[in-house]
matplotlib code that plots the C-alpha trace (Angstrom):
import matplotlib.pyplot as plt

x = [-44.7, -41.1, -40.7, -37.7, -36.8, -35.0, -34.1, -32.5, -30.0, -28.5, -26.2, -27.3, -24.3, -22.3, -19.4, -15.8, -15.6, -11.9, -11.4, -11.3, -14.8, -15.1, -18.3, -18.1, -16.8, -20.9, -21.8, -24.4, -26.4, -25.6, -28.2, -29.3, -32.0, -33.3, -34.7, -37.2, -37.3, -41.7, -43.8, -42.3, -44.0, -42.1, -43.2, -40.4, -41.3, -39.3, -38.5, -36.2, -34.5, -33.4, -29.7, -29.4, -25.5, -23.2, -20.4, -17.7, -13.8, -11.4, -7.9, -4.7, -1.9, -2.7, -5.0, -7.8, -11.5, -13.5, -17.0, -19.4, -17.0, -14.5, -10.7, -8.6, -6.3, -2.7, -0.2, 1.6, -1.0, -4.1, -7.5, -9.1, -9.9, -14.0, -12.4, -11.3, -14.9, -16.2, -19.6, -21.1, -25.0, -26.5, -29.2, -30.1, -29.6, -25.3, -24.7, -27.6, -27.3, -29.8, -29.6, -27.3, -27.5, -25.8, -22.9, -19.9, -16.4, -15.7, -14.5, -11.9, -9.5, -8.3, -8.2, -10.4, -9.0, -5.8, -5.4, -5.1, -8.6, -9.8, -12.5, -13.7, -17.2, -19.3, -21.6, -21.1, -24.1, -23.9, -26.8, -28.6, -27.2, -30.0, -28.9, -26.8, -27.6, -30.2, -29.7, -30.2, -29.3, -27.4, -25.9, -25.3, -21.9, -19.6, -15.9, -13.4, -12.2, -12.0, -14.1, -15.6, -15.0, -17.5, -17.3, -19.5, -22.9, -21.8, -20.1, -17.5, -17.1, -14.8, -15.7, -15.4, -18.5, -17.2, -14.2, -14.7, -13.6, -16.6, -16.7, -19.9, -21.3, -24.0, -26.2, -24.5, -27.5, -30.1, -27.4, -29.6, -27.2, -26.0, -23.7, -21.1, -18.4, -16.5, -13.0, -12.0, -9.3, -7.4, -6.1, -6.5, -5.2, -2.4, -3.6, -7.2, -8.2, -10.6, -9.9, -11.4, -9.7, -8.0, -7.3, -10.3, -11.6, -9.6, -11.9, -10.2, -12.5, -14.2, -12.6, -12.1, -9.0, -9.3, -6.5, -7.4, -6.3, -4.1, -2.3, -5.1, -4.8, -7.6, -9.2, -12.9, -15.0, -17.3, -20.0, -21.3, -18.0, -16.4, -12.6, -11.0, -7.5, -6.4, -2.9, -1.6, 0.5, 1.9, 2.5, 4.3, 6.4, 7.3, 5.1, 5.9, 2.9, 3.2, 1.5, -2.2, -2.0, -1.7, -3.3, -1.6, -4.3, -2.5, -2.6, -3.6, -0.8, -1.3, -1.2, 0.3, -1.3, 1.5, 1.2, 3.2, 4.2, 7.1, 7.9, 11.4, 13.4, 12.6, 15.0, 13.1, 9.6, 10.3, 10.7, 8.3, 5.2, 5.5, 9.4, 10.0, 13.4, 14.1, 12.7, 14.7, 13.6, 13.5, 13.3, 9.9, 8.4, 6.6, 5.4, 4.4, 2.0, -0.2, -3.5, -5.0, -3.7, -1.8, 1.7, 4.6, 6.6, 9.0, 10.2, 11.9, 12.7, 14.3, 12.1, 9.1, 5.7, 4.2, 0.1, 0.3, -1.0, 1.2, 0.6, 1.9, 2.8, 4.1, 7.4, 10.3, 8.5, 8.3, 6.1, 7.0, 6.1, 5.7, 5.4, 6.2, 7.3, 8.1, 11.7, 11.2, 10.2, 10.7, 10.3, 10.9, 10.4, 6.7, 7.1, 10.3, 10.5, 13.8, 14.7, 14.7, 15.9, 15.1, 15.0, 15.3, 12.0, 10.6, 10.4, 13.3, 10.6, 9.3, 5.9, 5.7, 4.6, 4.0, 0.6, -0.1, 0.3, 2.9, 2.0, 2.9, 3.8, 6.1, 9.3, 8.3, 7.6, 5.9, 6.5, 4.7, 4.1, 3.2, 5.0, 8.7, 10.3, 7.2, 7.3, 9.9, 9.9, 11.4, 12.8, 13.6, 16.6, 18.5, 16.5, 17.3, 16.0, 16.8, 15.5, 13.4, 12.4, 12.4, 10.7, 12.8, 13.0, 9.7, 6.5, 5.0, 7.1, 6.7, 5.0, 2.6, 2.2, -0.1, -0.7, -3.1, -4.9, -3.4, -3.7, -5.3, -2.9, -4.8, -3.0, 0.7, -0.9, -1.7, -4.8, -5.4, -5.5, -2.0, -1.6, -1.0, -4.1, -7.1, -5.8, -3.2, -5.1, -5.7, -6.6, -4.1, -3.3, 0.6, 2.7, 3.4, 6.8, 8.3, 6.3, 5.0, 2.2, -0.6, -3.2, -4.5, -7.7, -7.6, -10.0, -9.7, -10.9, -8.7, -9.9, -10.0, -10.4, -12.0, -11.0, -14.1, -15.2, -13.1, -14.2, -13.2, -15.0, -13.7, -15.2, -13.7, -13.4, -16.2, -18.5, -18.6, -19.0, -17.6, -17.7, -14.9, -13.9, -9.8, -8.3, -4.7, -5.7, -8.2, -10.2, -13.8, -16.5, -19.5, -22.2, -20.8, -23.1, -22.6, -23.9, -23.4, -26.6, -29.0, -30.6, -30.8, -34.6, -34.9, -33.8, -32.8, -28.7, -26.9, -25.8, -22.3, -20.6, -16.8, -14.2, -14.9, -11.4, -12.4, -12.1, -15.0, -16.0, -17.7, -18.6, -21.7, -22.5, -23.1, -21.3, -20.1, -19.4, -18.7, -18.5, -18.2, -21.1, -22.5, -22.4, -24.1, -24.6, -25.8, -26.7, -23.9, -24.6, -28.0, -26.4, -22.9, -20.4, -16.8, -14.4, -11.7, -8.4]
y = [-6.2, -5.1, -6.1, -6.0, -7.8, -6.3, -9.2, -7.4, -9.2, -6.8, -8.4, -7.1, -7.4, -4.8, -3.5, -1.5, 0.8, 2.1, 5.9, 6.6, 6.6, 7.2, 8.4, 5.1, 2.6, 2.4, -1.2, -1.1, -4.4, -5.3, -5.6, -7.9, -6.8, -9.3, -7.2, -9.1, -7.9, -7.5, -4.7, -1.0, -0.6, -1.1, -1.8, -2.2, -5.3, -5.1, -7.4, -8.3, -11.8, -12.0, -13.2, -16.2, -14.9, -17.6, -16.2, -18.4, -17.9, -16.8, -18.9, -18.1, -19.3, -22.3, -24.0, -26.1, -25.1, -28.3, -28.3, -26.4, -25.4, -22.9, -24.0, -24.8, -22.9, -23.7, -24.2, -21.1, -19.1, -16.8, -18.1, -16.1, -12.4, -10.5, -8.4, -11.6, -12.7, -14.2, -14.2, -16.9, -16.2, -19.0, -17.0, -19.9, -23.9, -23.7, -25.7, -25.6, -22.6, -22.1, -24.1, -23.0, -24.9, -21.9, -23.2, -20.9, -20.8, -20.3, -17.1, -18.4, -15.7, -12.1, -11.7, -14.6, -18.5, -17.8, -14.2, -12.0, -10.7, -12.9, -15.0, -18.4, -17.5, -16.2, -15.3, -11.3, -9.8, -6.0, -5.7, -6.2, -3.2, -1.4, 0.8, -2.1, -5.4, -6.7, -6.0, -9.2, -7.9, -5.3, -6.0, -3.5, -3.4, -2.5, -0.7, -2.3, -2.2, -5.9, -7.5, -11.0, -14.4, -16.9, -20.4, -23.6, -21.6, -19.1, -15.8, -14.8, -10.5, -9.9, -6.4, -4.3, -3.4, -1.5, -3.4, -6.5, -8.0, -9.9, -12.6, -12.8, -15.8, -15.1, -16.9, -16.1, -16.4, -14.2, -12.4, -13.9, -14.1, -17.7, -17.0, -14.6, -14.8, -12.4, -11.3, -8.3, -6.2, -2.9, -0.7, 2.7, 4.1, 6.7, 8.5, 9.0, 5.4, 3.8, 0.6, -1.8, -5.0, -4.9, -8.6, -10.7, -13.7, -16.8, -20.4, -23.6, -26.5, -27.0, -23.8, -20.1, -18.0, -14.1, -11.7, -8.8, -5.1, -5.7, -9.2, -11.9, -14.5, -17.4, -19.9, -21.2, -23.9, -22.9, -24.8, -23.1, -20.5, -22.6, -21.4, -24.0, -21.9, -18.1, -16.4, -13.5, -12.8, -9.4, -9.9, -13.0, -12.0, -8.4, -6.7, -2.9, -1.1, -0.2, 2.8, 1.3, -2.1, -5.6, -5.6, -8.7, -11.5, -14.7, -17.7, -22.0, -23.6, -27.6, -27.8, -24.6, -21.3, -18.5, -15.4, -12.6, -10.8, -9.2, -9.0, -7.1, -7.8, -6.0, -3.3, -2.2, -1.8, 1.5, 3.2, 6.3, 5.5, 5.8, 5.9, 2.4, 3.8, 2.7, -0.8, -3.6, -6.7, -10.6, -12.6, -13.0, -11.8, -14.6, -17.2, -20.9, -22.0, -25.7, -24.5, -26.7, -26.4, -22.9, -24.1, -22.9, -25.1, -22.6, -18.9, -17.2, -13.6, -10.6, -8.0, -5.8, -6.0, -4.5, -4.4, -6.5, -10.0, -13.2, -15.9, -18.9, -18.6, -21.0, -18.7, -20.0, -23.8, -24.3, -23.0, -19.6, -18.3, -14.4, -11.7, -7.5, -6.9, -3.3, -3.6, -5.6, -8.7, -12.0, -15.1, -18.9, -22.5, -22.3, -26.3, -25.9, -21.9, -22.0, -18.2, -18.1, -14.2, -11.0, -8.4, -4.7, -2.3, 0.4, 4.6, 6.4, 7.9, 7.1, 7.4, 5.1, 1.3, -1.3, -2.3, -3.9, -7.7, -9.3, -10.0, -12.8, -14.5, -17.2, -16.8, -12.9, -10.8, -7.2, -4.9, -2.0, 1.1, 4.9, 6.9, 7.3, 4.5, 3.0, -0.2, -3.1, -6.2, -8.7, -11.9, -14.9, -16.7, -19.7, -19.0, -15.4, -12.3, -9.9, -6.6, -6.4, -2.7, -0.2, 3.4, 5.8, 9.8, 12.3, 10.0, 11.5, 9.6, 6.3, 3.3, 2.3, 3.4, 0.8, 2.0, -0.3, -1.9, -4.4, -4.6, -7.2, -8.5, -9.6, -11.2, -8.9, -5.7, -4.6, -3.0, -0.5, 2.1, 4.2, 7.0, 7.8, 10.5, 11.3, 14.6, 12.0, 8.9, 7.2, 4.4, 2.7, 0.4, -0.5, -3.4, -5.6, -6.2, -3.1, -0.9, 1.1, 3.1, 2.6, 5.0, 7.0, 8.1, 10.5, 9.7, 11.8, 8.1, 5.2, 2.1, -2.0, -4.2, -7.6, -10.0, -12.0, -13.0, -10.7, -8.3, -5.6, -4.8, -1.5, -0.1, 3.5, 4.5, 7.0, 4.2, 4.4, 1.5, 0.4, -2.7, -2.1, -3.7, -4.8, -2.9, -1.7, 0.8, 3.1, 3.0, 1.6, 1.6, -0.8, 0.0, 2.3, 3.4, 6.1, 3.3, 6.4, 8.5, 5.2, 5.0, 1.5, 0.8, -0.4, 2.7, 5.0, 5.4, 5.4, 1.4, 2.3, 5.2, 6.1, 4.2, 2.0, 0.3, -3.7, -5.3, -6.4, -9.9, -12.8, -15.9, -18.2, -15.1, -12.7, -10.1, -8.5, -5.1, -2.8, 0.7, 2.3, 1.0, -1.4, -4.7, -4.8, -8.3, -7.8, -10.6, -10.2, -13.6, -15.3, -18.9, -18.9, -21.7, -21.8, -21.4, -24.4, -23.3]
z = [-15.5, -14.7, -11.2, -8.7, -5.7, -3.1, -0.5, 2.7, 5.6, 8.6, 10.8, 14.5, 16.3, 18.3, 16.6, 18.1, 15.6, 14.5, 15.8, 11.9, 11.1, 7.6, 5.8, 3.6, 6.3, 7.9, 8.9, 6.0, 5.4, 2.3, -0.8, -3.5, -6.0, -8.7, -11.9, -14.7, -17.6, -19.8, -19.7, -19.3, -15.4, -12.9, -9.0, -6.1, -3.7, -0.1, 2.1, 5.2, 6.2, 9.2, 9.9, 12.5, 14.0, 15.6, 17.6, 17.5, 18.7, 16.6, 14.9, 14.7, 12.3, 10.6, 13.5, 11.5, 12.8, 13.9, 12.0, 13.8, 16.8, 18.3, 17.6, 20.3, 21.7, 20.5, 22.9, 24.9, 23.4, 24.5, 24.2, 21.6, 23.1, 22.5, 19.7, 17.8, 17.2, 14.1, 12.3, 10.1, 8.7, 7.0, 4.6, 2.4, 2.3, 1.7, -0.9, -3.4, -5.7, -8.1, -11.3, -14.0, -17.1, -19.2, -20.3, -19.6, -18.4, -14.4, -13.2, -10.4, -9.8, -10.2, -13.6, -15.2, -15.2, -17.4, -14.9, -19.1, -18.7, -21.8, -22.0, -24.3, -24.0, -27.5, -28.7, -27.9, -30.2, -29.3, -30.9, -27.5, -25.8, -25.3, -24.5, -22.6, -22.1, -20.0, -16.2, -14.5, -10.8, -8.4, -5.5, -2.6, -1.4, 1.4, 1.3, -1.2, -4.5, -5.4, -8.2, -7.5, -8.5, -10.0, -9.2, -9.3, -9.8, -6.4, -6.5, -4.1, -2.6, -0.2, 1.5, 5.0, 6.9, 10.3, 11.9, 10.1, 6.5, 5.6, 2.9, 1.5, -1.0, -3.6, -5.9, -9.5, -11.2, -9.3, -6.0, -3.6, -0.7, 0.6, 3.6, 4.9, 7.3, 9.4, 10.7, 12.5, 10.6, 11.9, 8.8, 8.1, 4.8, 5.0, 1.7, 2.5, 0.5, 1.6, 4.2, 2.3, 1.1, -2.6, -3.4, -4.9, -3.4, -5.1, -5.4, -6.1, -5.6, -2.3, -0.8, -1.4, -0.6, 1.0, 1.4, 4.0, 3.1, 6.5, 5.5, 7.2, 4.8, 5.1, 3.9, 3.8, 2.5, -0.5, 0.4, 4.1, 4.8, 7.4, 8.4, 7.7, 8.9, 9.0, 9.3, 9.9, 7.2, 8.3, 11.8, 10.9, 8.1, 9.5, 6.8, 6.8, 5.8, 1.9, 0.8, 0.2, 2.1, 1.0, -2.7, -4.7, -5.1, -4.1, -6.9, -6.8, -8.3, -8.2, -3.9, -3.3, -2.2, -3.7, -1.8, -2.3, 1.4, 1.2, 4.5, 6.5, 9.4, 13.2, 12.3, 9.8, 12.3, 13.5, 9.9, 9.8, 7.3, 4.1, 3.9, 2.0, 1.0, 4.4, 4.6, 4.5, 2.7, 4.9, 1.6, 1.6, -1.1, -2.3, 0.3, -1.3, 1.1, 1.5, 0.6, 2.6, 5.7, 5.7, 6.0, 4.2, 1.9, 0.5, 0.5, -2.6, -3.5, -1.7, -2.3, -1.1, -2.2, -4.5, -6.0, -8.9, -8.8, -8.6, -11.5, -13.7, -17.6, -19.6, -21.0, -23.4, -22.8, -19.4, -15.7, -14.6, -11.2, -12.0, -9.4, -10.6, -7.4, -6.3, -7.5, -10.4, -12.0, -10.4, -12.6, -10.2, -10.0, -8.7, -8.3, -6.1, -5.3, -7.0, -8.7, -12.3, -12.4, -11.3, -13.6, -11.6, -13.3, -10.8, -10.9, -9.1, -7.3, -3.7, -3.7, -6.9, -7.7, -10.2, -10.2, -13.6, -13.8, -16.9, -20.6, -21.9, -25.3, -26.2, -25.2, -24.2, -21.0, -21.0, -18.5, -17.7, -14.9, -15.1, -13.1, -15.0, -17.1, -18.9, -20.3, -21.8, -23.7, -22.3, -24.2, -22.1, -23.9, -22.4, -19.1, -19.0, -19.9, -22.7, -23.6, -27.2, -26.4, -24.0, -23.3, -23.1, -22.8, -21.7, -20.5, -23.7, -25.6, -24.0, -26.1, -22.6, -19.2, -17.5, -13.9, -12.0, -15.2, -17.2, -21.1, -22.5, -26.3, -29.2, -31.9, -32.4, -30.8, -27.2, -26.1, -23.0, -20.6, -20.5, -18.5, -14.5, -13.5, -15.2, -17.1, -19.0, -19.0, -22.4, -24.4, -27.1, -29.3, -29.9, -31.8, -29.1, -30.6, -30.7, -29.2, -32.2, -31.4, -33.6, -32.1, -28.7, -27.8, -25.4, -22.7, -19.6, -17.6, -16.5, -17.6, -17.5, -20.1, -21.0, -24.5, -25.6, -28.5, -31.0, -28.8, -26.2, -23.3, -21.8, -18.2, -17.7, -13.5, -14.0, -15.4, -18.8, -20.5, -24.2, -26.7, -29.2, -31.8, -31.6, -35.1, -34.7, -37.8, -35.5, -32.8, -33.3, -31.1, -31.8, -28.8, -25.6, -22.2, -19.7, -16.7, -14.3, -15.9, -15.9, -12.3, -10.8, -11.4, -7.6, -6.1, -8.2, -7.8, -10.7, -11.5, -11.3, -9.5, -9.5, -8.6, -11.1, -10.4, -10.5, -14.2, -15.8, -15.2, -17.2, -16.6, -17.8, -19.9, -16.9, -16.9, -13.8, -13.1, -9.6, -8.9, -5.2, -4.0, -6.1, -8.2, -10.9, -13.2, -17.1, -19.4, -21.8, -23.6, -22.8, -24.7, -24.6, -25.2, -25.1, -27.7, -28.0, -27.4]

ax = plt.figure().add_subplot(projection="3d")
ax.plot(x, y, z, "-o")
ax.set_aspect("equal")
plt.show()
């Protein structure tokens, strides 16, 4: 018998609501169904658990949270007000996920544990997509558009339910729920996005890193979802609202927490919403912090922020700190925040940003946004860079126009989504070293992309899922599923339903894909093991 399992926690706790009160900002609980696969009947079990809630107050800064208590009150400032509260539900033992003896790579940050969207694991056999592969669980979510992060047998989603930004821990294996913890958070999008945070949850050992859509940066243990300390990154900094809130998923690098802010001086506090033109930079736009206890070792780059994610490449032979900030790209000593070089790469137009993280090869740095100059390729000689290529002329003519997904490179050719909207979206192949086009497929659907195993997963925004195989000569599609028309067998929804904005995930075989609403985990590789390097 085909059965599912639908294991249901509410949080009963009284909420202050924002005044905007959208329809998908509802203080839903949030949902984990287990599906096992035999027979072709299928019977829906229900059940409830109960949340124990703790109330406890809330921190400030960089004040460390005494196990089990309230933190103290630093000095000259408030005690903790009612609307500061925080939440902690214990929903099974802590620290004992179910056993995973897959083998299987970690899925630590934004982006996978090298942040280029590739994976070590095989075997991929697409011969099991029937008419995808198995469907291990769903999870039901709140508002965001971050994916999640798999670490030490636990997966990490960061979401909004109501007034609070709620980090939730899950068994990988089977999304039974583990724990969650709360923070209040005030945004409201100025577009009409919704007010959920962007940035995934970041693990690095015993502790896990979130980055709220409204700048609360903070950090927990892994183990039970203790604070261990919390700042305010915006209200520090001077953070003028950008156009869709803080969105750039911070990054571990050996004891420092790099975060980028990009914050401006008072002056520039009073400019009317949505006029950047006007905002003045503070020279913070990245902020090295201590990840363990929150406090900042170094500052380095004048510059606002932007919504690609800061990492570290090895380029031309030695550690680069890279952030595409909204200007341009900035390359520094992520050892000593020293500035390498920044090199200037944005639209002329206002209501324009880069979103797509760097490429990397060698001694070579690709560039890439949507809305006017397209992409370059960069060559870092004697420290500095040097253009190989450059778009040029109508956006029809450009080699790549990543917006906010980033192209995965296999071997000399480059592999995405190009295109701003869906009317000019498509998927391409070009030569990575000189921006040849080799062919488009005109899609009507932005899209993300996965490497793994000589493979390319693709997952289009309207849920559309592909396995293709890489070819620089033509476009070829082994096994491809519309996951919008398959209704979830525990309720009936769709599995996936548009935005479908997160990248695909893998880890341990899993693979791990969200739409709106929803989380969904398919057994990509039931054995895998990982590739050498």
């Amino acid at each position: 018998m085909c059965r599912s399992v639908l294991s249901r926690s509410t949080c009963h706790r009284p909420l202050k609501v924002p005044q905007c009160q959208s329809a998908c900002q509802d203080r839903r609980p949030y949902t984990a169904r287990r599906i096992e696969h035999g027979g072709c009947s299928r019977s829906l079990l229900l059940g409830s658990l109960l949340v124990i809630a703790g109330t406890i107050g809330c921190i400030d800064d960089t004040t460390p949270l005494p196990t089990g208590g309230s933190a103290a009150t630093p000095a000259g400032r408030e005690p903790a007000s009612a609307d500061e509260s925080r939440m902690v539900a214990t929903l099974a033992p802590p620290s004992t996920p179910a056993a995973n003896p897959r083998a299987g790579e970690d899925w630590p940050r934004f982006r996978g544990p090298r942040t280029d969207g590739s994976s070590r694991e095989r075997p991929l056999d697409p011969q099991r997509w029937d008419p995808h592969p198995p469907l291990l669980f769903t999870l039901d979510l709140g508002v965001s558009y971050g994916g999640p992060t798999i670490a030490r047998g636990r997966l990490f989603q960061f979401c909004r339910y109501g007034d609070q930004e709620r980090l939730t821990c899950y068994d990988a294996a089977t999304g039974e729920p583990m724990w969650h913890r709360e923070l209040p958070v005030r945004y409201d999008d100025m577009y009409g996005y919704n007010n959920g945070p962007r940035c995934s949850p970041v693990v690095d050992g015993d502790r896990v890193y979130t980055y709220g859509v409204a700048g609360q940066l903070t950090c927990y243990r892994v183990t039970d979802g203790d604070v261990l300390w919390t700042r305010d990154m915006n209200r520090e900094y001077g953070v003028v609202q950008n156009f869709f809130g803080v969105a750039s998923t911070p990054y571990v690098h050996g004891d420092l927490l790099l975060v980028m802010v990009g914050g401006s001086p008072p002056e520039s506090q009073q400019v009317p919403n949505g006029r950047l033109d006007l905002v003045q930079p503070n020279g913070t736009a990245i902020v090295a912090l201590n990840k363990t206890d929150g406090s900042e070792v170094y500052r380095v780059g004048d510059e606002l922020a932007s919504y690609s994610s800061v990492t570290v490449r090895s380029v031309a032979g030695r550690q680069m700190g890279l952030a595409f900030l909204r200007g341009g790209l900035l390359a520094w000593d992520p050892a000593t925040g020293q500035e390498l070089f920044h090199f200037p790469w944005r639209a002329s137009k206002l209501e324009s940003v880069n979103a797509a993280m760097p490429v990397t090869a060698g001694d070579t740095i690709f560039l890439s946004e949507t809305y006017e100059i397209g992409s370059v390729l960069l060559q870092i000689a004697e420290g500095k860079p040097q253009v190989i290529w450059q778009d040029s002329g109508p956006l029809r003519q450009h080699a790549f126009r990543a917006h906010w997904a980033t192209p995965v490179l296999v071997g000399e050719y480059l592999y995405g989504c190009s295109g701003r909207n869906q009317p000019d979206a498509d998927f391409r192949c070009i030569r990575f070293r000189d921006g040849q086009v080799q062919w488009t497929h005109r899609t009507h659907e932005r899209s993300s992309v996965l490497v793994v195993d000589g493979y390319l997963i693709v997952l289009g925004e309207l849920g559309n899922l592909e396995c293709l195989r890489p070819n620089p000569a033509q476009r070829e599609v082994v096994a491809q599923v519309d996951l919008n028309a398959i209704a979830d067998p525990a309720d009936g929804h769709p599995l996936l339903s548009a935005p479908c904005w997160a990248p695909p995930v893998l880890s341990h075989g899993r693979l791990y894909l969200r739409g709106r609403d929803k989380l969904i985990c398919l057994d990509l590789i039931p054995d895998p093991v990982v590739a050498p390097q």
